[in-house]
Structures are given as C-alpha cells and as structure tokens.
N, C-alpha and C positions, 0 to 999 in steps of 0.2 A: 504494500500500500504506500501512499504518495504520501507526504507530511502534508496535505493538503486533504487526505482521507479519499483521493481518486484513487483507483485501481485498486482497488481489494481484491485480493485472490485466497482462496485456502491453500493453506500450509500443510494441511494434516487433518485428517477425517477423526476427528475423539469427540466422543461425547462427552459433552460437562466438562470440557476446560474450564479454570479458573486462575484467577490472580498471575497472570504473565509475569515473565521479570526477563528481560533480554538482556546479554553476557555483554560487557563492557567494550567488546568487538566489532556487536552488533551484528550476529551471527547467528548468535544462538539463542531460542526461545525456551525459557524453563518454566514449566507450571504444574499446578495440583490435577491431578483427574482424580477419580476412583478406580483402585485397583482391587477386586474380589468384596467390593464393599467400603472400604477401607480406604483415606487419602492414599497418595503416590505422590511421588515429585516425577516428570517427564522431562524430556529434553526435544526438540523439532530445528532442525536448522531452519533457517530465516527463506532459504531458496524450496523449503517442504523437503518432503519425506516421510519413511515411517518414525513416530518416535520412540526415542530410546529410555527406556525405564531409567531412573537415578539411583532415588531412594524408597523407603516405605515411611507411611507414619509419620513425612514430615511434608506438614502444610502450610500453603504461605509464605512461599517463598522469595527470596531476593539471593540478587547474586552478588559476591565482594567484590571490591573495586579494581583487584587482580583479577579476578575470574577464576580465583580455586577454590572458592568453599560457597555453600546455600548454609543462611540463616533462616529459621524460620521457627510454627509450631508442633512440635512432636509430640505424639499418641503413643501410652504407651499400653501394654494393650488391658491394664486394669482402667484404662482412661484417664490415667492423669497428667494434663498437659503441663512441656517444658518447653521453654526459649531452647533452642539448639544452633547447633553449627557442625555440618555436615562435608567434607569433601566431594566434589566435584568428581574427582579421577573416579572412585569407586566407591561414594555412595554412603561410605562407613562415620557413623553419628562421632565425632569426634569432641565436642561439649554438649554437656548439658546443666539446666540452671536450674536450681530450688526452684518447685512449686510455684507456678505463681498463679492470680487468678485472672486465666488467660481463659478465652474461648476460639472456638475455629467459626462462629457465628457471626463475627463483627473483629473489625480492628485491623494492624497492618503492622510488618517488623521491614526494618530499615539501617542498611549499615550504617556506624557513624563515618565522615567525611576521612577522619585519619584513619579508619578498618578496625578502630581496639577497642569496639565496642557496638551494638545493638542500641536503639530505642525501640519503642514497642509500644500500642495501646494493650490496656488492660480489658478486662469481662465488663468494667463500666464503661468506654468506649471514653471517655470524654476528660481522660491526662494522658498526657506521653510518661512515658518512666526511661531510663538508661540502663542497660547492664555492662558493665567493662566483659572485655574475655578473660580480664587475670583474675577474675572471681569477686567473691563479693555479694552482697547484698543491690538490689536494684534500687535507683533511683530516681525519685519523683522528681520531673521537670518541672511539672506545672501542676496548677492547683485548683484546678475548675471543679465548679461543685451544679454546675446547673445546664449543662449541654451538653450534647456528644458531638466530638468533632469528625468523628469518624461516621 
C-alpha cells in the first residue's frame, strides 16, 4: 500500500490478524493471529507470502529498534499475563516481568527510544507504566484517574 492508502494488496491470507508491528527494515510484518485457539506471534514479508510462525503465547506485539527481539503480552497457560521479550531468531521467551495487571482486551507495549526498557498500558487502559529490562519493579508514568487513552 501507498502512504497515501492507494494500492492495497494482500500480503497473506490469515484470519484474524491483529496488532501489526513492521521490522525497522521495513520488510517484515509481525502480528498476533490465533494458533489452535490460543495467541501466536507470525511473521509475513512486506512483498507477501506464507507466514512464518514466531512464537506462542505472546500477544501484542512490537519489534526492537534493532530488529532482534518482540516485546509484548504473554499467556501462560494457567492465564497469567507477563510483559515479555522474546527473540526474533527462534522464538524462545527470553524475559519475563512480575505479574502485572495486564489484559490482551485493550492497551498496547512499546519499546523505549534507547531499547532498555518497555512502557505499557495497564487492564485500566488509561496510565502508561515503564519497565527497564535490568528488572525491577514497573513504573507509573502518568496519573490519570478518569479516561482511557487507549
């Protein structure tokens, strides 16, 4: 498609894509589908194709500003969602954050501009929070108590 939104063509025949996040190349499309029920991260080059499976269980994705690791939210399979950060190459869940109270219904995860860190809506949709990748406790950006921005 044009930046202008002419020319639209399919990339890839899936049902229920969701939340795009295209590789800082600009090449490559990664996004959630359902796979056996259950999120999936995919991959579709930009020129189409079939696409190629990533990971499992991690939804919501974005790609780092290198282009080697997916952030996003992971299921695990009791349900209990994590902020995570994934490799690219093969797939394998390489962090994961305390508990938070995330949902896959609403909200969005977002590398920070220098890569050492995540922000994130929460299950009330309506503060951003931070988490570094060197650990820690996450933190609240903002303070809204009366709307969802998301």
């Amino acid at each position: 498609m044009n930046v202008d939104g002419s020319n639209i063509r399919l990339i890839a025949a899936v049902s229920d894509p969701n939340y795009p996040s295209i590789s800082p190349d600009g090449r490559t499309v990664y996004f959630t589908a359902s796979r056996d029920g259950a999120s999936a991260t995919w991959r579709v080059s930009i020129d189409g194709g079939t696409p190629e499976f990533v990971t499992s269980s991690l939804d919501r994705v974005t790609v780092s500003h290198d282009g080697k690791q997916l952030a996003g939210i992971y299921r695990t399979t009791d349900g209990t969602l994590f902020l995570a950060v994934a490799n690219i190459s093969d797939g394998q869940i390489t962090q994961k954050f305390s508990p938070l109270p995330l949902t896959t219904q609403g909200g969005v995860v977002q590398w920070a501009r220098d890569g050492k860190g995540l922000f994130f809506t929460g299950a009330e949709r309506s503060n951003i929070w931070f988490q570094s990748l060197s650990g820690g406790d996450a933190v609240k950006v903002t303070n809204f108590s009366d709307q969802t921005i998301f």
